[in-house]
N, CA, C and O atoms as CSV, one atom per row, in Angstrom:
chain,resi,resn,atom,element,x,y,z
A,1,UNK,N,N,48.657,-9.757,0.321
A,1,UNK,CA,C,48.213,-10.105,1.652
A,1,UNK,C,C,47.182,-9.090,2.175
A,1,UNK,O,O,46.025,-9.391,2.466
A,2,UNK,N,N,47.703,-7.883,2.263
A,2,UNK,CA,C,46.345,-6.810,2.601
A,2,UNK,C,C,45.259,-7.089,1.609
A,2,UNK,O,O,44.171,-7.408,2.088
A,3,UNK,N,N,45.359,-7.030,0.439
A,3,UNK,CA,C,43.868,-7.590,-0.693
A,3,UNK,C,C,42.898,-8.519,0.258
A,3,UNK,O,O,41.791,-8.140,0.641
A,4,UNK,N,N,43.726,-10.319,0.715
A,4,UNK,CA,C,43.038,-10.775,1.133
A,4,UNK,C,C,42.612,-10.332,2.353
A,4,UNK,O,O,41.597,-10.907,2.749
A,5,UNK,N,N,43.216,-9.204,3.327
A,5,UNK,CA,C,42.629,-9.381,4.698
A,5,UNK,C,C,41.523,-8.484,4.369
A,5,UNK,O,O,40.514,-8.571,5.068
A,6,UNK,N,N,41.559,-7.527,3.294
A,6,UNK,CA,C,40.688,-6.122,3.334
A,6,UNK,C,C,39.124,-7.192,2.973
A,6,UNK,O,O,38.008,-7.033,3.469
A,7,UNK,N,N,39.452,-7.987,2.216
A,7,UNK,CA,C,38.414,-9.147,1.737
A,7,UNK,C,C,37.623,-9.877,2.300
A,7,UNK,O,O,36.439,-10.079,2.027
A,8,UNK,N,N,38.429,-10.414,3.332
A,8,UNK,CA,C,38.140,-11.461,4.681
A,8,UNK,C,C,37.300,-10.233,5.035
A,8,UNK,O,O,36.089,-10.310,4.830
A,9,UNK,N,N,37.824,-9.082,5.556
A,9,UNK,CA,C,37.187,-8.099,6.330
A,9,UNK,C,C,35.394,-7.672,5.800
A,9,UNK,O,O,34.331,-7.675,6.420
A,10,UNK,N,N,35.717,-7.383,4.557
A,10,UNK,CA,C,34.286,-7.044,4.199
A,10,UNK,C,C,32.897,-8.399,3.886
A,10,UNK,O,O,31.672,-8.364,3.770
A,11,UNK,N,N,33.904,-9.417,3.852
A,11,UNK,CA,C,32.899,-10.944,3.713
A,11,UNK,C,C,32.501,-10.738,5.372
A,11,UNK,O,O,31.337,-10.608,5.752
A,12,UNK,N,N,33.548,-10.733,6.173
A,12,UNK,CA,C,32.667,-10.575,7.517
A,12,UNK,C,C,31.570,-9.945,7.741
A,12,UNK,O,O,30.610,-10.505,8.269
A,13,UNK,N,N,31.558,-8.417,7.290
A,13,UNK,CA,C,30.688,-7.315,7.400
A,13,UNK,C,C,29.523,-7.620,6.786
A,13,UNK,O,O,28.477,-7.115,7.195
A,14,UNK,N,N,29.539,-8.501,5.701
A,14,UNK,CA,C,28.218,-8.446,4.865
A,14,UNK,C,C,26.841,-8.716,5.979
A,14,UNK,O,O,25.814,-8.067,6.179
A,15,UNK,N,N,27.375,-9.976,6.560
A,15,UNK,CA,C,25.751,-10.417,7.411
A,15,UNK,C,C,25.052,-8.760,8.589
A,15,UNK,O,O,24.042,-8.694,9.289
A,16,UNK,N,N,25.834,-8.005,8.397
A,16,UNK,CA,C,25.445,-6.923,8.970
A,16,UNK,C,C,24.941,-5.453,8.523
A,16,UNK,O,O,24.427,-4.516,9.133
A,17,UNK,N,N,25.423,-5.739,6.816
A,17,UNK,CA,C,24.436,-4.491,6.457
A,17,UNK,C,C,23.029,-5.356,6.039
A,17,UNK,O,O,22.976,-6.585,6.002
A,18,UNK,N,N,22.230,-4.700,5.822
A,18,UNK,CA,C,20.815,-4.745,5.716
A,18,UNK,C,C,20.064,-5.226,3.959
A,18,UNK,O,O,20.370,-4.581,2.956
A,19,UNK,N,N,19.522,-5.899,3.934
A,19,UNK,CA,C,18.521,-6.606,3.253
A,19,UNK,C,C,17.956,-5.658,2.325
A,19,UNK,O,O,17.807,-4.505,2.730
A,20,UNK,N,N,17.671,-5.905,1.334
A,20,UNK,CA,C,16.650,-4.803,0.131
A,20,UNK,C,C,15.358,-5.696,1.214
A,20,UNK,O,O,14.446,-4.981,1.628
A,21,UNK,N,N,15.349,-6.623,1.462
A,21,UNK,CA,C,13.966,-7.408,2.191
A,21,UNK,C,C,13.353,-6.413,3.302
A,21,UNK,O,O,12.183,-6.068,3.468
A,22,UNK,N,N,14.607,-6.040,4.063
A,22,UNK,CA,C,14.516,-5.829,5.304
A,22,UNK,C,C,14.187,-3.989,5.425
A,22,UNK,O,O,14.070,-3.303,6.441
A,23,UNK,N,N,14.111,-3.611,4.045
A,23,UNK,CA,C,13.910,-2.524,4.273
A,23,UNK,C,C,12.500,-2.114,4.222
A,23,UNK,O,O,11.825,-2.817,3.469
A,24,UNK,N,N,11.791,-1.039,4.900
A,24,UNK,CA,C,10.784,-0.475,4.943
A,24,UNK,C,C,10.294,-0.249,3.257
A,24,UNK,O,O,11.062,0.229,2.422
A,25,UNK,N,N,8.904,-0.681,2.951
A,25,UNK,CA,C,8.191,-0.824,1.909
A,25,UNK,C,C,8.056,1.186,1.354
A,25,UNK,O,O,7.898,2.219,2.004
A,26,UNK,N,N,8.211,0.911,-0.004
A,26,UNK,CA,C,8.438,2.202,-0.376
A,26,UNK,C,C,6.850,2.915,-0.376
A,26,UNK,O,O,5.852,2.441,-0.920
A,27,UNK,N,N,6.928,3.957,0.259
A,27,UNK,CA,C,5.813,5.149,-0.138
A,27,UNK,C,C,5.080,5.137,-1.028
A,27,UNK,O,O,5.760,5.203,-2.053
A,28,UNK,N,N,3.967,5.087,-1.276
A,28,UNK,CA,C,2.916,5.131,-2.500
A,28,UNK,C,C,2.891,6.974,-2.937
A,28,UNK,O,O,2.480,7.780,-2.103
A,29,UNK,N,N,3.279,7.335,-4.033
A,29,UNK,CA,C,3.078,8.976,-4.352
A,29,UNK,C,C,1.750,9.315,-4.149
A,29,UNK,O,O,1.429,10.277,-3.451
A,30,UNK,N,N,0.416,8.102,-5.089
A,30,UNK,CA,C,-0.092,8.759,-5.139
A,30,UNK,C,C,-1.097,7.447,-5.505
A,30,UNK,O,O,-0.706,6.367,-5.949
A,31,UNK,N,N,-2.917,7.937,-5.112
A,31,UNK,CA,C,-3.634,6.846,-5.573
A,31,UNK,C,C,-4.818,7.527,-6.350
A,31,UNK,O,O,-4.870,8.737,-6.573
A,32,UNK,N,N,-5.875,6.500,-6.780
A,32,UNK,CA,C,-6.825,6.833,-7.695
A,32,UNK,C,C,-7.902,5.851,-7.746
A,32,UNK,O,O,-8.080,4.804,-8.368
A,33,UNK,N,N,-8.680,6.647,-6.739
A,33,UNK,CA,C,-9.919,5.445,-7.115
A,33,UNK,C,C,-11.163,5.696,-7.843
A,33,UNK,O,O,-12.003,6.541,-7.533
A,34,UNK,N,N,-11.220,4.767,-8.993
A,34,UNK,CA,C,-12.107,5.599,-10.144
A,34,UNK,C,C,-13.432,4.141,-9.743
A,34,UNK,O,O,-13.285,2.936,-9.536
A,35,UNK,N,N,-14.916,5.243,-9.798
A,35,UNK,CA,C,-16.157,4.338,-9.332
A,35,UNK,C,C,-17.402,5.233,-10.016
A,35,UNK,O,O,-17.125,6.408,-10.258
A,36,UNK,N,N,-18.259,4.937,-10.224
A,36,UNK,CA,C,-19.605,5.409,-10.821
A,36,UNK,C,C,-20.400,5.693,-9.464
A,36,UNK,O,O,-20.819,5.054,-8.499
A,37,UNK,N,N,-20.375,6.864,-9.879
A,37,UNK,CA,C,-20.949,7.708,-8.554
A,37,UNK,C,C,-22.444,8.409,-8.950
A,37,UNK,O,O,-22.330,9.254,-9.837
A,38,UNK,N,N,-23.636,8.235,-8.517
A,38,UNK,CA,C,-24.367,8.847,-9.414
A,38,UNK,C,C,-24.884,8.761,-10.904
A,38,UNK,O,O,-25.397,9.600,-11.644
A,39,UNK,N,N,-24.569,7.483,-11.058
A,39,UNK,CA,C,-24.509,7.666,-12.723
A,39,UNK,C,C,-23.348,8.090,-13.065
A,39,UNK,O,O,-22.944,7.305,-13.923
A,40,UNK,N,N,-22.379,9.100,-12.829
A,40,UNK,CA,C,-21.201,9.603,-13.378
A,40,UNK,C,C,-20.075,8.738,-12.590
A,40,UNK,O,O,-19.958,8.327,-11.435
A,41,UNK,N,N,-19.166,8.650,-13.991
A,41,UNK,CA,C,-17.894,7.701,-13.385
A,41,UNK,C,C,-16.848,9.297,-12.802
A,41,UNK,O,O,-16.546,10.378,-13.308
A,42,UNK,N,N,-16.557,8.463,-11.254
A,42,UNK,CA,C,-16.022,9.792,-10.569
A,42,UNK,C,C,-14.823,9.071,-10.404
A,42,UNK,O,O,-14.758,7.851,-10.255
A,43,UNK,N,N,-13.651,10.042,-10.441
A,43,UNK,CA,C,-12.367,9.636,-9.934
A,43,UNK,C,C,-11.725,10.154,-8.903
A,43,UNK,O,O,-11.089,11.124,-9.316
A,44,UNK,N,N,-11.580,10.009,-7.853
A,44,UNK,CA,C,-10.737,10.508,-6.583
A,44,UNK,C,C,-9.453,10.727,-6.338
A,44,UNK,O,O,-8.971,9.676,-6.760
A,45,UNK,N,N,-8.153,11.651,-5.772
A,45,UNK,CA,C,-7.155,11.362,-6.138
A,45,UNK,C,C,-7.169,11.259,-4.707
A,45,UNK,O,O,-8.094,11.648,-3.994
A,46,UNK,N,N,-6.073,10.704,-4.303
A,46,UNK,CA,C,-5.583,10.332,-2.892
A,46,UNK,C,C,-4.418,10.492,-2.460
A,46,UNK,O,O,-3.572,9.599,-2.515
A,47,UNK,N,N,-4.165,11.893,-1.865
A,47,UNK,CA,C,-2.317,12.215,-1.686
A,47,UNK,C,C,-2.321,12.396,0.073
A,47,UNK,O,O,-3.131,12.312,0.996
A,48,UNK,N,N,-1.088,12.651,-0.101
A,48,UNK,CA,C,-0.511,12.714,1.244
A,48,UNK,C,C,-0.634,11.726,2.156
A,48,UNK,O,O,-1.649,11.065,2.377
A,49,UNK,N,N,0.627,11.624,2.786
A,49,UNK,CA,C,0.931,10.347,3.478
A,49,UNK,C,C,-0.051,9.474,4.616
A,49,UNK,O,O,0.022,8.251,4.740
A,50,UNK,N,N,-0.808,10.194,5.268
A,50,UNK,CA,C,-1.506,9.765,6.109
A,50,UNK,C,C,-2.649,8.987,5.070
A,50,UNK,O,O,-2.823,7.776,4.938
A,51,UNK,N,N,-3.220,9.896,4.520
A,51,UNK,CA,C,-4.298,9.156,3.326
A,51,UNK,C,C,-3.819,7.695,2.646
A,51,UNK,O,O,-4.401,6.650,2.935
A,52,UNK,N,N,-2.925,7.735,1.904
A,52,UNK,CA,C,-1.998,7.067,1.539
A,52,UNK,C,C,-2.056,5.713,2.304
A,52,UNK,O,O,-2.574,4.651,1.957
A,53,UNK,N,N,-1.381,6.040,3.446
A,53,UNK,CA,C,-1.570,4.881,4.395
A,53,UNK,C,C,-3.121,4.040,4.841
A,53,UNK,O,O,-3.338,2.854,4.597
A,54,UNK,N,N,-3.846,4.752,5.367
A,54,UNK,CA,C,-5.127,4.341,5.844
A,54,UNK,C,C,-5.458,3.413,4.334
A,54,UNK,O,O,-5.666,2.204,4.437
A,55,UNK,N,N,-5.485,4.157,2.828
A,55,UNK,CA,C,-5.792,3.265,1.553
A,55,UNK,C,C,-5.205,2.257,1.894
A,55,UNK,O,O,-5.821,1.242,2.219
A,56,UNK,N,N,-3.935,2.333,1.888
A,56,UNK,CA,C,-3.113,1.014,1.880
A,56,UNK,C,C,-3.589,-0.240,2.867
A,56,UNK,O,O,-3.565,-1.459,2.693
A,57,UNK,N,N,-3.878,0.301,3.594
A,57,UNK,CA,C,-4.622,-0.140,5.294
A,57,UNK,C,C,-5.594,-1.572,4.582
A,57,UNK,O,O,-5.383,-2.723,4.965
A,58,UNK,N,N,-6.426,-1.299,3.737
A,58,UNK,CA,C,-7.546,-1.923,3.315
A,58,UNK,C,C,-7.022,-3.076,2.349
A,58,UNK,O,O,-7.630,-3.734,1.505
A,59,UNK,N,N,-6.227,-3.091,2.592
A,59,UNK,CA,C,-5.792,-4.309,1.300
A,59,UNK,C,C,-4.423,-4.768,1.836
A,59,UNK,O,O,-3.381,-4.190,1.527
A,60,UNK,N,N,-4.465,-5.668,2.525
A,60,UNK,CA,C,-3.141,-6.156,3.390
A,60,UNK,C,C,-2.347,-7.300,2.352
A,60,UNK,O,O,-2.891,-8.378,2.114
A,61,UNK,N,N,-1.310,-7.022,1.899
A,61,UNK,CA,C,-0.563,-7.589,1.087
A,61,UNK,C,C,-0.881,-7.680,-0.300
A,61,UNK,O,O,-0.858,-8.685,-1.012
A,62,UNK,N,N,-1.279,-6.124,-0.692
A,62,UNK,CA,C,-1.675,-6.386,-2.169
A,62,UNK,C,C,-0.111,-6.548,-3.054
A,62,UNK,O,O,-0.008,-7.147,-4.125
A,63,UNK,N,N,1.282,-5.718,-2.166
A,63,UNK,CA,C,2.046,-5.726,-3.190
A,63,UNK,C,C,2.524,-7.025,-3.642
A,63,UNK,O,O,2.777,-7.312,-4.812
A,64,UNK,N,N,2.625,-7.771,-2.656
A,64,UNK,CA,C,2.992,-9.142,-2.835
A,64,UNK,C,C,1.438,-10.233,-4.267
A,64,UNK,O,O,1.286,-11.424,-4.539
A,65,UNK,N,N,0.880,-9.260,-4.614
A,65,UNK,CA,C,0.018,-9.454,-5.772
A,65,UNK,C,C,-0.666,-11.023,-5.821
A,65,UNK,O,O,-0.557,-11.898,-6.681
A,66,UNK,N,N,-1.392,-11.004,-4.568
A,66,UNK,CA,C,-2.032,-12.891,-4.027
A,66,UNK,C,C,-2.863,-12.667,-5.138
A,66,UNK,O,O,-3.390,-11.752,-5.771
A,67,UNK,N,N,-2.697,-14.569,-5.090
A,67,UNK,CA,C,-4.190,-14.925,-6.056
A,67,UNK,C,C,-4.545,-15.826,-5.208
A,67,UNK,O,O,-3.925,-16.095,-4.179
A,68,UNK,N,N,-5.611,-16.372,-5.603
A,68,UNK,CA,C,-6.323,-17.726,-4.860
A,68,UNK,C,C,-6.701,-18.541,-5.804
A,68,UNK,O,O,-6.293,-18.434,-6.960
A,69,UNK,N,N,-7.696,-19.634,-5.327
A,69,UNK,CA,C,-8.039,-20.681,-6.663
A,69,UNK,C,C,-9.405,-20.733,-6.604
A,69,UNK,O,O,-10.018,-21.320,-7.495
A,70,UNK,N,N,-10.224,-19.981,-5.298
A,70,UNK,CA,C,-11.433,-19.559,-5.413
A,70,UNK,C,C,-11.633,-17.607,-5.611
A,70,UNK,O,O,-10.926,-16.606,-5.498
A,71,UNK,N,N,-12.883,-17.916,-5.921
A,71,UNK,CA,C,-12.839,-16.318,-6.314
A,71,UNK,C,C,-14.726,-16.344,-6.374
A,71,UNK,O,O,-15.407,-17.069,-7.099
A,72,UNK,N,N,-15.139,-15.482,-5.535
A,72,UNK,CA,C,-16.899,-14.926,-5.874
A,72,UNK,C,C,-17.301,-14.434,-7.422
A,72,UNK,O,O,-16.607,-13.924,-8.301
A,73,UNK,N,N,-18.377,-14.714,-7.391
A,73,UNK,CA,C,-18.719,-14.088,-8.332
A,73,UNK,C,C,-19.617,-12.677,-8.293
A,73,UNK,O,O,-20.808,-12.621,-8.596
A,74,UNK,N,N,-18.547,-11.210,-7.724
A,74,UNK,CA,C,-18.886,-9.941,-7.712
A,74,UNK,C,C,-17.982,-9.341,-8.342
A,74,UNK,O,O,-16.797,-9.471,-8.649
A,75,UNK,N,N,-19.140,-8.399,-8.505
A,75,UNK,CA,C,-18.376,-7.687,-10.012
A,75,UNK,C,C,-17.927,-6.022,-9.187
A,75,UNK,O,O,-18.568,-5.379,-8.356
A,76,UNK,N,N,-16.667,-5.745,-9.797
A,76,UNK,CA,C,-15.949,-4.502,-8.837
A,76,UNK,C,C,-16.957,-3.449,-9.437
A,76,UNK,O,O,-17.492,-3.258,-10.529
A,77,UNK,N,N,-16.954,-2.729,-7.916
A,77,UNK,CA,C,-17.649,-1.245,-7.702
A,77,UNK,C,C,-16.381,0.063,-7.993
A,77,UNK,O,O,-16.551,1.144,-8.556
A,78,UNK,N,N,-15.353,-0.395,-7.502
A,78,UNK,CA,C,-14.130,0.282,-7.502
A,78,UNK,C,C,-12.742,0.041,-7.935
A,78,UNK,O,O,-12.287,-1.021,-7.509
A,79,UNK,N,N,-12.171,0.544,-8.463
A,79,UNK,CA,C,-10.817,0.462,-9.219
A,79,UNK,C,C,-10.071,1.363,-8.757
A,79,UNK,O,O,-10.409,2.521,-9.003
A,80,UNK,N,N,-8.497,1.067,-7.730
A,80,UNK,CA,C,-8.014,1.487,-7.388
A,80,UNK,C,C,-6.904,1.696,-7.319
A,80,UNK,O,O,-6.332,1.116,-6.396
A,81,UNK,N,N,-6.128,2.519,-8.146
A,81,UNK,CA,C,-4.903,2.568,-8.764
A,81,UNK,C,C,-3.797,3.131,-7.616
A,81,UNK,O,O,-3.746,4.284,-7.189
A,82,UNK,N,N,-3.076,2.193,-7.301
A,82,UNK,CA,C,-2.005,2.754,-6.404
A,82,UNK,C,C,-0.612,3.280,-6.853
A,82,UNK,O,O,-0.336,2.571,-7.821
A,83,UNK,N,N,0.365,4.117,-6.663
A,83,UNK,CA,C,1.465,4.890,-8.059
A,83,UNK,C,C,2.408,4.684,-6.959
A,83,UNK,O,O,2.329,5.033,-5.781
A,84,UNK,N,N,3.405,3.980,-7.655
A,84,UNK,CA,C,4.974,3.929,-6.520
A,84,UNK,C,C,5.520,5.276,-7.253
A,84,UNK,O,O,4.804,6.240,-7.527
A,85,UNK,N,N,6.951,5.172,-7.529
A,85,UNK,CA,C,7.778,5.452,-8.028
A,85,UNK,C,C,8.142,5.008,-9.389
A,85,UNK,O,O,7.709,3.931,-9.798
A,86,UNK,N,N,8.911,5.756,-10.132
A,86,UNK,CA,C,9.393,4.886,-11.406
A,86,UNK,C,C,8.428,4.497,-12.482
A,86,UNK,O,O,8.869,3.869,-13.445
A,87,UNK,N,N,6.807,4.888,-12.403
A,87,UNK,CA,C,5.801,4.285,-13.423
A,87,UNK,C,C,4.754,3.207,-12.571
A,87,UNK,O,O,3.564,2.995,-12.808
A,88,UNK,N,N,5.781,2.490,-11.295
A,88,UNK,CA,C,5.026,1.610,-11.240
A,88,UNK,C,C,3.929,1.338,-10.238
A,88,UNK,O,O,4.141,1.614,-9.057
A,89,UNK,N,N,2.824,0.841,-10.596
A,89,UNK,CA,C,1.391,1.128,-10.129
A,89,UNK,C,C,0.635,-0.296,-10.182
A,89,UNK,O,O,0.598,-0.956,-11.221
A,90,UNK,N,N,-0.060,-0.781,-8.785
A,90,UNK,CA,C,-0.596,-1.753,-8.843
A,90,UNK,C,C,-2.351,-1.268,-8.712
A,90,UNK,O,O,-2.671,-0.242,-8.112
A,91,UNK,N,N,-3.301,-2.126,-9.327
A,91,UNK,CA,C,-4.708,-1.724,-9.572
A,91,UNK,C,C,-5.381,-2.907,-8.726
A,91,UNK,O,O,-5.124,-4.102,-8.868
A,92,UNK,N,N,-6.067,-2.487,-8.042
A,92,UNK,CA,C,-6.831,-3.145,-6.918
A,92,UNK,C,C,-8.306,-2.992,-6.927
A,92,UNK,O,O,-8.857,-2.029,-6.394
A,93,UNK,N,N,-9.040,-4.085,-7.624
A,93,UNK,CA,C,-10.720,-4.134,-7.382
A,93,UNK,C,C,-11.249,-4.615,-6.505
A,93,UNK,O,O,-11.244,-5.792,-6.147
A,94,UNK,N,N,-12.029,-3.269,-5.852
A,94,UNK,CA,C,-13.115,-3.872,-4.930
A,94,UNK,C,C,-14.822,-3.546,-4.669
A,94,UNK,O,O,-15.329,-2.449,-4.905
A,95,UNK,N,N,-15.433,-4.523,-4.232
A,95,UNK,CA,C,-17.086,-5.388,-4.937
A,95,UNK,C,C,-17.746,-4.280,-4.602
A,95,UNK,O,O,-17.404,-3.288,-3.957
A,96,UNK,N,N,-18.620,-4.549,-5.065
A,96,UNK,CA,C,-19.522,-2.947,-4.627
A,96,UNK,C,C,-20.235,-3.097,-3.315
A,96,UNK,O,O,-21.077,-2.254,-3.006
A,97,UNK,N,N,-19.943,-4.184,-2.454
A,97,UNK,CA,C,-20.765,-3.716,-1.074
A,97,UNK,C,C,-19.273,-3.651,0.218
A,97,UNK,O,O,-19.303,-3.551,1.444
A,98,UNK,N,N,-18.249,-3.745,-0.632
A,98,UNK,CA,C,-17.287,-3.357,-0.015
A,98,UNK,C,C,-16.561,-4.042,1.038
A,98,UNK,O,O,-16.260,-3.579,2.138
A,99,UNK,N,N,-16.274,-5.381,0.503
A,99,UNK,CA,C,-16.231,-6.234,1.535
A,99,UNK,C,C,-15.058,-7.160,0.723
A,99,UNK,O,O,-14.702,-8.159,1.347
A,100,UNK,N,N,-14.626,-7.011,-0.170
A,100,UNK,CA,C,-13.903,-8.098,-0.603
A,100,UNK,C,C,-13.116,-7.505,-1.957
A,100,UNK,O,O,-13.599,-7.178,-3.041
A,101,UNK,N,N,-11.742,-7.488,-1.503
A,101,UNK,CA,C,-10.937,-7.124,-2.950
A,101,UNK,C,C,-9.795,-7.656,-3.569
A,101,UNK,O,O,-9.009,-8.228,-2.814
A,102,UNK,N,N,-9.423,-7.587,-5.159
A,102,UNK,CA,C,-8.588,-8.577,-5.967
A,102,UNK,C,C,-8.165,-7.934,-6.828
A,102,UNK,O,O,-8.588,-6.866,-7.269
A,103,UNK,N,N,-7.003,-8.743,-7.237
A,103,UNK,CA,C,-5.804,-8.430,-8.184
A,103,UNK,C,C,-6.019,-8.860,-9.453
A,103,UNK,O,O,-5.248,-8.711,-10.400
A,104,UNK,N,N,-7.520,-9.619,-9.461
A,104,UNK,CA,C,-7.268,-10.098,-10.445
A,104,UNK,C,C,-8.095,-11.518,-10.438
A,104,UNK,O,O,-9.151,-11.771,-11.017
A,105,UNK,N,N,-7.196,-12.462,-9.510
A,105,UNK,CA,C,-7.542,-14.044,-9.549
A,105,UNK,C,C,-7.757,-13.523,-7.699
A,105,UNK,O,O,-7.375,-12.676,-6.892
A,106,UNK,N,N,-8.405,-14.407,-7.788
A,106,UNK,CA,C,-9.032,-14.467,-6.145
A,106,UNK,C,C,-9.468,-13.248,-5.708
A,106,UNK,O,O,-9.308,-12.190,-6.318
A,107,UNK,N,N,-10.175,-13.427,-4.358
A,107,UNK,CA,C,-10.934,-12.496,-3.425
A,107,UNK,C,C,-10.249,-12.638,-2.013
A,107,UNK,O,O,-9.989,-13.582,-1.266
A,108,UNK,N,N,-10.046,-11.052,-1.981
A,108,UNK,CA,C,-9.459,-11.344,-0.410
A,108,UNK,C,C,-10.904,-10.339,0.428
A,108,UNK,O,O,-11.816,-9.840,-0.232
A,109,UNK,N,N,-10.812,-10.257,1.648
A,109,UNK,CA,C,-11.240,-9.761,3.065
A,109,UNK,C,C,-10.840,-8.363,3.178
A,109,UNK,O,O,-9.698,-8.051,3.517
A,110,UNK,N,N,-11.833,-7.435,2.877
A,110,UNK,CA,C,-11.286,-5.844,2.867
A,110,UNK,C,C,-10.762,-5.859,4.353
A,110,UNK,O,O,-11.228,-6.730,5.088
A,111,UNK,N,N,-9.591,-4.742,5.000
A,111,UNK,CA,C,-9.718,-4.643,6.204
A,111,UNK,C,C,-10.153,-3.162,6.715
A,111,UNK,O,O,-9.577,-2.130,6.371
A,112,UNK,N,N,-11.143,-3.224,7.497
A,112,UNK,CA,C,-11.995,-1.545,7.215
A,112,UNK,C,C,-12.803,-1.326,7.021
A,112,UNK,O,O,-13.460,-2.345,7.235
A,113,UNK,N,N,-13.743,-0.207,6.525
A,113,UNK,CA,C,-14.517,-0.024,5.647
A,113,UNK,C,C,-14.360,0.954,4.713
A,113,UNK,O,O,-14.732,2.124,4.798
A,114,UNK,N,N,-13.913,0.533,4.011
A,114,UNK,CA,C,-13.518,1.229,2.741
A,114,UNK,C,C,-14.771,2.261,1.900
A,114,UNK,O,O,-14.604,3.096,1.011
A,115,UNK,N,N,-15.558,1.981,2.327
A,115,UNK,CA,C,-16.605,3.241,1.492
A,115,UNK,C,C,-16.598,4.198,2.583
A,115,UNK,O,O,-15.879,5.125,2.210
A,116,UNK,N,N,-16.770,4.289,3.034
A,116,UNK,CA,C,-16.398,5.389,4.351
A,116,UNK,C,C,-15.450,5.809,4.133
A,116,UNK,O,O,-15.400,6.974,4.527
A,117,UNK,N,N,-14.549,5.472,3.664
A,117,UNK,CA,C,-13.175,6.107,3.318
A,117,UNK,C,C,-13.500,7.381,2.399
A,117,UNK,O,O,-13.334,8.593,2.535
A,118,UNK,N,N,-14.176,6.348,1.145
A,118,UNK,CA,C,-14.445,6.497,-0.198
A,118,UNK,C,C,-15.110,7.985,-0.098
A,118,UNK,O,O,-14.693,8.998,-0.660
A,119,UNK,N,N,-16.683,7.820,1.084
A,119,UNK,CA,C,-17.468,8.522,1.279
A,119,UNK,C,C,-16.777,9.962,2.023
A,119,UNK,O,O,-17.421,10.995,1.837
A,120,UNK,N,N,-15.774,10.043,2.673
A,120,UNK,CA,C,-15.127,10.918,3.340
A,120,UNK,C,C,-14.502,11.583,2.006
A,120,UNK,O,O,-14.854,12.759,1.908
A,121,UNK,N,N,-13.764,11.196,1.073
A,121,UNK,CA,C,-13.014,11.548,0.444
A,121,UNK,C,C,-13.754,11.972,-0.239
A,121,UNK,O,O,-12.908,12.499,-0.961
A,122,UNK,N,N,-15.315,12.425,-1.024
A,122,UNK,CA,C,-16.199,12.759,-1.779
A,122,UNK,C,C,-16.827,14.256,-1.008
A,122,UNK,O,O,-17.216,15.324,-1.483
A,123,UNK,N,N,-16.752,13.932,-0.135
A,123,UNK,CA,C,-17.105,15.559,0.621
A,123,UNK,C,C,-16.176,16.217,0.549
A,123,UNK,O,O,-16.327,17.295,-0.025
A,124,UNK,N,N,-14.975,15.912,1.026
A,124,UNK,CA,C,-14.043,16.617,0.988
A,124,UNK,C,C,-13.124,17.137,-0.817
A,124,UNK,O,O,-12.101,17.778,-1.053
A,125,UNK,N,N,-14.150,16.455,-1.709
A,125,UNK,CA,C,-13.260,16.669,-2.922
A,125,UNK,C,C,-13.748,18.163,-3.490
A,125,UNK,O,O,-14.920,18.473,-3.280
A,126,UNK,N,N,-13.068,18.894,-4.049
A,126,UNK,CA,C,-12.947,20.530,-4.384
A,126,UNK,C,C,-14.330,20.435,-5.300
A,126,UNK,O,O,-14.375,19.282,-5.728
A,127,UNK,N,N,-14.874,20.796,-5.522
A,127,UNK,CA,C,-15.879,21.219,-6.279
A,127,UNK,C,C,-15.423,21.814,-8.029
A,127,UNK,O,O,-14.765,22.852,-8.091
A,128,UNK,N,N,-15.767,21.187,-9.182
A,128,UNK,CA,C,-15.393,22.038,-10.215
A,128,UNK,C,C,-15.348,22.847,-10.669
A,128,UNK,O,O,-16.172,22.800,-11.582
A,129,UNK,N,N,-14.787,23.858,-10.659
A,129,UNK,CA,C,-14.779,25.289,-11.414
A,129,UNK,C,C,-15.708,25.426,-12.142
A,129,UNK,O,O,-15.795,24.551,-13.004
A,130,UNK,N,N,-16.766,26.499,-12.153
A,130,UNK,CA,C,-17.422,27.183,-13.237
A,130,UNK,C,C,-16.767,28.164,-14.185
A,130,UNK,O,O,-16.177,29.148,-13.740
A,131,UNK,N,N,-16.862,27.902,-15.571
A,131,UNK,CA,C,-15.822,29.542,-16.204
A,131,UNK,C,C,-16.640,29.741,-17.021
A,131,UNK,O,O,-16.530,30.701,-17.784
């Protein structure tokens, strides 16, 4: 008899703990946007949380990985590697006038301006060691 009430009890409780849905989208560690800069293919790394975010900013529902059934014909300026946890990492191309980016199949609507981003993050990158 206690088995079933302890049972009854926790079937009640369920509709009140919380959703894997409902939880806040996990943190990106870390990103990488690799582009031909100059003639030279340059790679950027992109840490810390605020950064992190604003990237993320520009591509509204990439994790959910949309396609479409139309798609332009521009060819990516940028490749942008985003790093969860665990290995796993989604890659996001976008056109070289910076206006439109994909997973792959379809073109979505940058939100932003993403070379400005790009362009901020190039001044600010460390300079290479001479030895």
């Amino acid at each position: 008899m206690l088995r079933i009430a302890v049972l009854l009890f926790l079937l009640a409780a369920l509709p009140l703990v919380g959703r894997a849905e409902d939880a806040p989208p996990e943190k990106p560690l870390s990103a990488l946007i690799v582009f031909d800069h100059n003639g030279q293919t340059t790679a950027l790394r992109v840490e810390g949380e605020r950064q992190l975010a604003i990237l993320e900013s520009y591509f509204p529902g990439y994790r959910t990985q949309p396609e479409a059934s139309e798609a332009g014909a521009w060819e990516a300026k940028y490749e942008v590697f985003i790093n969860l946890k665990h290995g796993k990492s989604y890659r996001v191309l976008v056109s070289s006038n910076s206006r439109f980016w994909s997973m792959g199949r379809g073109d979505f609507e940058l939100r932003g301006y993403f070379s400005d981003f790009v362009a901020a993050l190039l001044k600010i990158k460390p300079a290479p060691r001479r030895e």
